[in-house]
C-alpha positions in Angstrom: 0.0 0.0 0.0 1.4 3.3 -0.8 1.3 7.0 0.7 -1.8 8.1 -1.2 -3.7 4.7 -0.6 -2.6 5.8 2.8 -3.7 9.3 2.9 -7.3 8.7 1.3 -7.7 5.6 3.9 -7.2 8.7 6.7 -9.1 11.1 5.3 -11.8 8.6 5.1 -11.7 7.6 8.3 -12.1 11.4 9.3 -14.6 12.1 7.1 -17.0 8.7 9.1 -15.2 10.2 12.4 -16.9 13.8 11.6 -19.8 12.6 10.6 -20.5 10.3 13.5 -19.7 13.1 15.9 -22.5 15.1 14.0 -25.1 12.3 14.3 -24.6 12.0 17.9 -24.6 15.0 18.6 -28.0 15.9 16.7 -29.5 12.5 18.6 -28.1 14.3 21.7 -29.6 17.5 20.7 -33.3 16.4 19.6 -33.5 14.2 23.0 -32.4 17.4 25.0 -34.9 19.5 23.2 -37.8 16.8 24.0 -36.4 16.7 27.7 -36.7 20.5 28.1 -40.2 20.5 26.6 -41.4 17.4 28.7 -40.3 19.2 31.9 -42.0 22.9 30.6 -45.3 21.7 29.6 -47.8 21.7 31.9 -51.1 20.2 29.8 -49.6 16.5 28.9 -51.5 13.6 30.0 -49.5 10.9 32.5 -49.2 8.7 29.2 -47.4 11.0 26.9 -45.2 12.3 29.6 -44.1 8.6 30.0 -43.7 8.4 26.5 -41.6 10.8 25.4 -39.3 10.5 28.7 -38.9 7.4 27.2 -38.4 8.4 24.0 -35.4 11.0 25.3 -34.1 7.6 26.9 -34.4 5.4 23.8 -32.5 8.5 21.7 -29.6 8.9 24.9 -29.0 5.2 24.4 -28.6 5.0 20.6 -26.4 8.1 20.9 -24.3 6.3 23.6 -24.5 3.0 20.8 -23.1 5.0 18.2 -20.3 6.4 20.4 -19.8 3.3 21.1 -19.4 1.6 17.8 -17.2 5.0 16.8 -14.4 3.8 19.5 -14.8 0.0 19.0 -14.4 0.5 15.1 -11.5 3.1 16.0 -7.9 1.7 15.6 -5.8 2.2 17.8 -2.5 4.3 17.4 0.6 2.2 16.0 3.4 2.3 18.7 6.3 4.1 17.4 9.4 2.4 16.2 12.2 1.7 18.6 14.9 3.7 17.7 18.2 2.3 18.0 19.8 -1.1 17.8 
């Protein structure tokens, strides 16, 4: 494999990094939002108080999922070369 096989492997690889970072932090963001709203509105019936808290739960969780996968499917750093003989 050569340096621009090399070089357009780690671009990739930042590319999917940004753009997982951007889907979890949206899920983040619309489960906040529903969260805030939940605990500000006063005229919601018992059953779809329960159901958006767990909704806010069920988004939490899939952005915790696909942090998750991000540093499972991450490689880690190669140690660097012993130098010397």
């Amino acid at each position: 494999m050569g340096i621009a096989e090399i070089d357009a492997l780690t671009a990739q690889a930042k590319a999917n990094e940004d753009a997982e970072d951007s889907a979890a932090l949206v899920i983040n963001g619309i489960a906040t939002s529903i969260q805030t709203a939940v605990a500000a509105a006063d005229s919601l019936s018992a059953t779809d108080r329960a159901n958006l808290v767990a909704l806010t739960a069920a988004l939490k969780t899939h952005a915790d999922a696909l942090a998750a996968a991000v540093v499972a499917n991450t490689p880690a750093a190669a140690p660097a070369a012993a130098s010397g003989a």
